[in-house]
Backbone as ProteinMPNN parsed JSONL, in Angstrom:
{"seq_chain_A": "XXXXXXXXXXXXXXXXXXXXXXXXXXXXXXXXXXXXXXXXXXXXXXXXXXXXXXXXXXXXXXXXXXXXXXXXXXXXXXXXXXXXXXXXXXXXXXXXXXXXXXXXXXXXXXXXXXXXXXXX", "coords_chain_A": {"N_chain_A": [[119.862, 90.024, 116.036], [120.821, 87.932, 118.326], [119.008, 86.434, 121.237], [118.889, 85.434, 124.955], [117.257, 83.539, 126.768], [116.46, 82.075, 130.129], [115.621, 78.888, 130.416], [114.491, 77.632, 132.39], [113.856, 79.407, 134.491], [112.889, 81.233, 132.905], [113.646, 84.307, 132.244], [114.634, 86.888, 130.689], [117.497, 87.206, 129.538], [120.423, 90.189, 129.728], [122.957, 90.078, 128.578], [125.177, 88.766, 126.617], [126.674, 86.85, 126.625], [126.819, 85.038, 128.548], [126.899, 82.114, 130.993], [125.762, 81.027, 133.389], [122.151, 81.681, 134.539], [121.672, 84.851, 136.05], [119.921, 84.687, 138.008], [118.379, 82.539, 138.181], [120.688, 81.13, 138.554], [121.069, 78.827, 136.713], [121.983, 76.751, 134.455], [120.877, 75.887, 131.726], [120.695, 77.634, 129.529], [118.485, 79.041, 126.657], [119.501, 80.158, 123.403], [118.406, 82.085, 121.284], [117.549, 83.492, 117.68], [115.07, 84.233, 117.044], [113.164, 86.616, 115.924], [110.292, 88.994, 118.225], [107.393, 89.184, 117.046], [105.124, 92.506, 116.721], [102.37, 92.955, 117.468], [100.662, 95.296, 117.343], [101.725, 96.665, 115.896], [102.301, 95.179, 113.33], [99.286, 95.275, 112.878], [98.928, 97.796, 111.83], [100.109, 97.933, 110.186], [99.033, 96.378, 108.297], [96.725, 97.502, 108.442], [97.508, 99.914, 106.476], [98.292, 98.601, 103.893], [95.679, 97.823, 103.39], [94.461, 100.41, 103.092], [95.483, 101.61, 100.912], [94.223, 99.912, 98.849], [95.481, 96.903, 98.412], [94.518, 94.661, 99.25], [94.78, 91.75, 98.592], [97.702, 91.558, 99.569], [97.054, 92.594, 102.127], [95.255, 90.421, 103.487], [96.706, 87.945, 103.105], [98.327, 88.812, 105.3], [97.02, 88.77, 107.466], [96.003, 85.987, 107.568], [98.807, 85.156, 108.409], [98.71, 85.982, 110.91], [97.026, 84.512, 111.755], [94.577, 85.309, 111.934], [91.814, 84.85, 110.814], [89.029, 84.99, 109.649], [89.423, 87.904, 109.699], [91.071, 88.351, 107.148], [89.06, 86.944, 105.869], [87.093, 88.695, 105.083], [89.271, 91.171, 104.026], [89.432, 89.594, 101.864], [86.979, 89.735, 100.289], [86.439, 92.93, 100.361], [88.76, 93.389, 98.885], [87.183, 92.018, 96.035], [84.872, 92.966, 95.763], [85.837, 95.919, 95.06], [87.67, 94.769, 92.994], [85.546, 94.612, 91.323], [83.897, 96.729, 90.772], [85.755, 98.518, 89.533], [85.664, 96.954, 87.202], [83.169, 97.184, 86.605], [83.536, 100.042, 85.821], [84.832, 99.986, 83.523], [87.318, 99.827, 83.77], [89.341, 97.877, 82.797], [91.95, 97.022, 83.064], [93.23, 97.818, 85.766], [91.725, 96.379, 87.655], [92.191, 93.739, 86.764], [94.616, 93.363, 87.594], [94.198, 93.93, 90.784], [92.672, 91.641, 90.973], [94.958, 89.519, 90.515], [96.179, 90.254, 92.607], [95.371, 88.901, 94.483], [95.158, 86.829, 93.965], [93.64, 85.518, 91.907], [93.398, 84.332, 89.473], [92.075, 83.286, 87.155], [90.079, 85.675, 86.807], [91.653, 87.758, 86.324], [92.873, 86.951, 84.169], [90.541, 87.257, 82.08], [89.781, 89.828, 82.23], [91.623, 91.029, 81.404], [90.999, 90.048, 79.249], [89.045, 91.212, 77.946], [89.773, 93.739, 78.298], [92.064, 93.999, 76.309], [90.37, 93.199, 73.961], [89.033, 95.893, 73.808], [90.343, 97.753, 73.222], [91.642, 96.868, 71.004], [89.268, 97.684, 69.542]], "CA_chain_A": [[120.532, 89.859, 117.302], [120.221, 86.697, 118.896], [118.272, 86.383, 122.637], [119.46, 84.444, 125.672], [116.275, 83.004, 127.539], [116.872, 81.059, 130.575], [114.84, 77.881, 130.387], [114.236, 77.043, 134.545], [112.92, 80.535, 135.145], [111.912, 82.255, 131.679], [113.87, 85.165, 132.349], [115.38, 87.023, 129.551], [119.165, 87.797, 129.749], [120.786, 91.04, 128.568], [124.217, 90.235, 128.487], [125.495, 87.897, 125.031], [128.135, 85.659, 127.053], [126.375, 84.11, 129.812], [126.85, 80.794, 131.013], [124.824, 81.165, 134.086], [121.438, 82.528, 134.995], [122.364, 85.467, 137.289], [118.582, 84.987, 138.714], [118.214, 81.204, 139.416], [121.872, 79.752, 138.67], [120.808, 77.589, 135.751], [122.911, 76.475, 132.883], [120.114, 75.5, 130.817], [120.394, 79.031, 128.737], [118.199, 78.788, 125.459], [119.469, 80.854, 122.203], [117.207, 82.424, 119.696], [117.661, 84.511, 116.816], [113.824, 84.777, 116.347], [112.351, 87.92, 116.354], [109.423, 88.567, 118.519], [106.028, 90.645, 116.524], [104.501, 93.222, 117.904], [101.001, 92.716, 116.939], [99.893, 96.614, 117.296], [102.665, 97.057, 114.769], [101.992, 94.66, 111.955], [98.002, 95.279, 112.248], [99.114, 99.135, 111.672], [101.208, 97.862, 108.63], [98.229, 95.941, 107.159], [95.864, 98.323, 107.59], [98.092, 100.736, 105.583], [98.119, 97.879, 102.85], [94.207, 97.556, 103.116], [93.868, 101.786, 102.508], [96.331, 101.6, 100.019], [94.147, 98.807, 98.037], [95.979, 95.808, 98.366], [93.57, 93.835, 99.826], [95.262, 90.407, 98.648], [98.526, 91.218, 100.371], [96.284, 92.425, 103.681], [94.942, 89.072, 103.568], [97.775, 86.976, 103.775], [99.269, 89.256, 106.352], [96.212, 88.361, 108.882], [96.459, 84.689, 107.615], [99.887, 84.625, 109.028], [98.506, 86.485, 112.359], [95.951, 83.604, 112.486], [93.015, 86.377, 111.521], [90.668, 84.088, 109.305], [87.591, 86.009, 109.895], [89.836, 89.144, 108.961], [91.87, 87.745, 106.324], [88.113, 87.077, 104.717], [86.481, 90.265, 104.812], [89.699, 91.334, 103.066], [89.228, 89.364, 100.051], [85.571, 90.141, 100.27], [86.395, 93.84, 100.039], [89.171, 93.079, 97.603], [86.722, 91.573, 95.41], [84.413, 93.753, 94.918], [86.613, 96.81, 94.336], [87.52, 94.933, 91.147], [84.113, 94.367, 90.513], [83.781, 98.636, 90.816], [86.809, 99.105, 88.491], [85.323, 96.357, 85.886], [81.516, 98.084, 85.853], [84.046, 101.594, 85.316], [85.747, 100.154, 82.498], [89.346, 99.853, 84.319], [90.293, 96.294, 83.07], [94.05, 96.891, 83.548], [93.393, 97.588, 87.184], [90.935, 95.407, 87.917], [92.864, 92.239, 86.058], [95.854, 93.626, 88.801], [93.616, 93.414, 92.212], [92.384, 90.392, 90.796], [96.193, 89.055, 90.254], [96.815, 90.768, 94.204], [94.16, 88.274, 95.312], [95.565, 85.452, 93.117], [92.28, 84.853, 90.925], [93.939, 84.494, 88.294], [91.267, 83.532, 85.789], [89.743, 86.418, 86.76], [92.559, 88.553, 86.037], [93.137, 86.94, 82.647], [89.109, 87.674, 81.952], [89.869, 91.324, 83.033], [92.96, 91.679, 80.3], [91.384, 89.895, 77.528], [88.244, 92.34, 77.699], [90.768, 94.912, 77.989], [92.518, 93.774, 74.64], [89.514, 93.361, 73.016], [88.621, 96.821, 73.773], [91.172, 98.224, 72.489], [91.141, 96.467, 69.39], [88.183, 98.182, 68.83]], "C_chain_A": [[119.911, 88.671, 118.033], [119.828, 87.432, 120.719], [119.219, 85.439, 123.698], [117.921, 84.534, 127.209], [116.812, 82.366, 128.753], [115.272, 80.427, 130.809], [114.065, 77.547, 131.481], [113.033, 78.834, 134.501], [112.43, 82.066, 133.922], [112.178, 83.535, 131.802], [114.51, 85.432, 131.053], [116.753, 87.824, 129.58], [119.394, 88.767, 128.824], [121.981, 90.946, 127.837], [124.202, 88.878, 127.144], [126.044, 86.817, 125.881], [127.834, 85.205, 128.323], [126.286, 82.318, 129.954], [126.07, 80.314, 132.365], [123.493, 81.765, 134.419], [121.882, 83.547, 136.152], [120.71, 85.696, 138.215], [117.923, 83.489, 139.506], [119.262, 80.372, 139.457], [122.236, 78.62, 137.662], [121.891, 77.544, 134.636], [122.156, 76.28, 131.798], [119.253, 76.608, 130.205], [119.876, 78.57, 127.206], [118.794, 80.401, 124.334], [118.668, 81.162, 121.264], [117.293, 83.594, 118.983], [115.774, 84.99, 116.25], [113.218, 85.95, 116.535], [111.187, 88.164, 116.997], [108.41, 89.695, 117.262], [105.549, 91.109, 117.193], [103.457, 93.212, 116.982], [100.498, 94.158, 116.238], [100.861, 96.88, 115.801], [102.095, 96.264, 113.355], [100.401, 94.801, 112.044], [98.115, 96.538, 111.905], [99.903, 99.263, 110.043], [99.766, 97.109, 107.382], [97.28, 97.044, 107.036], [96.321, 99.944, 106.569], [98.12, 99.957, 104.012], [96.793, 98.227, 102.616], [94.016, 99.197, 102.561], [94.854, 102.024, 101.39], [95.61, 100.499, 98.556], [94.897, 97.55, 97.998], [95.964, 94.814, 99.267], [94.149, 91.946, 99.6], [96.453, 90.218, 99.528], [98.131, 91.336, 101.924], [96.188, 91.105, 103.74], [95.728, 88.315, 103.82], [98.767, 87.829, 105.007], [98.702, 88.767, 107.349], [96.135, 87.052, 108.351], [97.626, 84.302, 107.572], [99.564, 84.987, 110.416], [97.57, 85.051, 112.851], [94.459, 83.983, 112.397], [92.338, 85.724, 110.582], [90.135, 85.083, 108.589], [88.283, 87.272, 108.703], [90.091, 89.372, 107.526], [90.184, 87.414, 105.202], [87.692, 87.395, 104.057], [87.258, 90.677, 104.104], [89.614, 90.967, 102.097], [88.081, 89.822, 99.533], [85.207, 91.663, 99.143], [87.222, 94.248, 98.773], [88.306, 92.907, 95.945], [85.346, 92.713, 94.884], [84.775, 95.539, 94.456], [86.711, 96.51, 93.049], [86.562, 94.8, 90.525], [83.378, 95.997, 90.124], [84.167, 98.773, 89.955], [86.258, 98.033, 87.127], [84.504, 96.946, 85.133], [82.525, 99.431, 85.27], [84.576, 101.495, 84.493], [87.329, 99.698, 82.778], [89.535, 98.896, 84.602], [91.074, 96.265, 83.28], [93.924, 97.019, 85.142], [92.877, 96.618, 87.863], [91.487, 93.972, 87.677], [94.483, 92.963, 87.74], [95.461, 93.689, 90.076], [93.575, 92.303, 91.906], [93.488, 89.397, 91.153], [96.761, 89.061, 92.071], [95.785, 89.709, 95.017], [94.285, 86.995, 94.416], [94.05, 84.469, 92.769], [93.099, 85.063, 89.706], [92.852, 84.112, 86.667], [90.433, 84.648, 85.634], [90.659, 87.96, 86.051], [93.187, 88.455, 84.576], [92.002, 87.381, 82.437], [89.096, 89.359, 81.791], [90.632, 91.648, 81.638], [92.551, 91.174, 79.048], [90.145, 91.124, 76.957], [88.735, 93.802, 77.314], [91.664, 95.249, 76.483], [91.265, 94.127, 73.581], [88.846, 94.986, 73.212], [89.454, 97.941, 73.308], [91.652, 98.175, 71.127], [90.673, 96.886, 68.99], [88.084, 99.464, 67.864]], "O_chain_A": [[118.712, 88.517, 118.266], [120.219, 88.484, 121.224], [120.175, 84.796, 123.264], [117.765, 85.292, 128.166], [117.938, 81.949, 128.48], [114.229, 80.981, 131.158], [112.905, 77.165, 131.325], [111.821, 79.045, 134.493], [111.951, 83.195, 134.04], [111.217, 84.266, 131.561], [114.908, 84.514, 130.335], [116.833, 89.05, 129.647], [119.019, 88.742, 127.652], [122.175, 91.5, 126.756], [123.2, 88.205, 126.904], [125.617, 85.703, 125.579], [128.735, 85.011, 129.14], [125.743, 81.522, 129.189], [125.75, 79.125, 132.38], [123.815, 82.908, 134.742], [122.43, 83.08, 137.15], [120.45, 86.678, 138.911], [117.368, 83.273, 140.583], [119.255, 79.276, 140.017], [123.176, 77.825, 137.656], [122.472, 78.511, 134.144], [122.738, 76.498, 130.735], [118.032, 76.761, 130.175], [120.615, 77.856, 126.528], [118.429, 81.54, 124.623], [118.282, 80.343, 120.43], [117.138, 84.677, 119.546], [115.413, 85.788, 115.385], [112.696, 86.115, 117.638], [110.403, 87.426, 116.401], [108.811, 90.762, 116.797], [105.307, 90.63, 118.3], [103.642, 93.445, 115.788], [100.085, 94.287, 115.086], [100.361, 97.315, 114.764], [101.51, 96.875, 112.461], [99.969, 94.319, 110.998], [97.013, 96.775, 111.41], [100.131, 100.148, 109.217], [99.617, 97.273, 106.171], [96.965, 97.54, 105.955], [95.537, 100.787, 106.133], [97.982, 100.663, 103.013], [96.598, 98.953, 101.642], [93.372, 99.272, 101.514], [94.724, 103.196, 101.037], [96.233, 100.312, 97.512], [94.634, 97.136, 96.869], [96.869, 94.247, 99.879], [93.876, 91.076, 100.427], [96.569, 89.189, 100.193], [98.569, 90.601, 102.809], [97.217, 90.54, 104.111], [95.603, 87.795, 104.929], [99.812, 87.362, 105.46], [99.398, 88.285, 108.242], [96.36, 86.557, 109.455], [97.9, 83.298, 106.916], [100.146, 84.296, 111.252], [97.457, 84.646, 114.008], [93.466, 83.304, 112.66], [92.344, 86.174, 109.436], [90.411, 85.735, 107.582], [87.967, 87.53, 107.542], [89.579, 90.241, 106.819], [90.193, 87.631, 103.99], [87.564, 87.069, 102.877], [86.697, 90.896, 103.03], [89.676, 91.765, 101.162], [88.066, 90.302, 98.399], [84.53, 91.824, 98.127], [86.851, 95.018, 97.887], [88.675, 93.491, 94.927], [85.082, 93.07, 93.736], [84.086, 96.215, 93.692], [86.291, 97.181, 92.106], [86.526, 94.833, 89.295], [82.487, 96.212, 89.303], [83.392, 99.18, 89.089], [86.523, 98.459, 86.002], [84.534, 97.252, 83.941], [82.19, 99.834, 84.155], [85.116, 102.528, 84.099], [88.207, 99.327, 82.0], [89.806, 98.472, 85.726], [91.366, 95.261, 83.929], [94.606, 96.221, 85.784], [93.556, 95.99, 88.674], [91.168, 93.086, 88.468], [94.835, 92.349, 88.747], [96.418, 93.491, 90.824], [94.423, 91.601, 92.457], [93.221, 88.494, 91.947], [97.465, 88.222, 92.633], [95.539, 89.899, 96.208], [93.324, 86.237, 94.289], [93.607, 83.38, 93.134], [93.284, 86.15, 89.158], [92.946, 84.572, 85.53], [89.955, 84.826, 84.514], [90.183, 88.918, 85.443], [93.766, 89.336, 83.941], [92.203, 88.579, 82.637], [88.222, 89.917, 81.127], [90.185, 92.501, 80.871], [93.122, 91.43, 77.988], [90.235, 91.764, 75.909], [88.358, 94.638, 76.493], [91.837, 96.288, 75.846], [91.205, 94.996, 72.71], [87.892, 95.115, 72.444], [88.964, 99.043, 73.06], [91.963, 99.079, 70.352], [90.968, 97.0, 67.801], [87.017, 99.744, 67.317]]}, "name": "protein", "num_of_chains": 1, "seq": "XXXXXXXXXXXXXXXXXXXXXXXXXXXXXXXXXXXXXXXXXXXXXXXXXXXXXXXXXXXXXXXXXXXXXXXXXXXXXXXXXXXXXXXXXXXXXXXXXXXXXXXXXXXXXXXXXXXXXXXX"}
C-alpha cells in the first residue's frame, strides 16, 4: 500500500486521493510504496534465527540493520558451533553452518572428511 507524506509539514495522510494537505494546504504530496521496519520486530525475527542456529542468516539480518558489532559476534558464535559439531564428528552439519556463514572452503573441508569417513 502506497503512503502519502506531505513534504512542507511531514504529516502523513490517510486518505489515497489527496491533492491537498488538509493540515498546511500544500501540493507538494510525496508518494511511497516503501515499507517502514519496525526494529523491535525484525530483532525478534533474528533472534529466532540465532536460537534456531542460523547464525549466518542472523548476521546478514543485523548487517542490513547497520549492527556490525552484532552481525560479528554472530559469526563468532556461528563459528564455533561448527567447530563443536566437527570435534563431535557431525561433518554434514558442520560443512552446512559453515555453507550458512558462506566459508565455503570450510564447508568443502567438512564434506570431504565426511566422505572419507565413510569410505572407511
Amino acid at each position: 500500500m502506497s503512503r502519502i507524506k506531505c513534504e512542507d509539514c511531514n504529516e502523513e495522510l490517510l486518505a489515497t486521493n489527496v491533492e491537498l494537505c488538509p493540515y498546511c494546504g500544500s501540493k507538494n504530496l510525496i508518494k511511497s510504496a516503501k515499507k517502514e521496519v519496525n526494529i523491535s520486530e525484525k530483532l525478534a525475527e533474528i533472534s529466532k534465527l540465532e536460537r534456531s542456529g542460523k547464525y549466518g542468516k542472523a548476521a546478514k539480518e543485523y548487517e542490513k540493520l547497520g549492527m556490525q558489532k552484532e552481525a560479528k559476534n554472530c559469526k563468532k558464535l556461528g563459528i564455533l558451533e561448527a567447530n563443536k559439531l566437527e570435534k563431535a564428528g557431525k561433518y554434514g552439519k558442520a560443512a552446512s553452518m559453515y555453507e550458512d556463514l558462506e566459508m565455503w572452503e570450510k564447508a568443502y573441508n567438512s564434506l570431504k572428511i565426511k566422505i572419507k569417513n565413510i569410505a572407511k
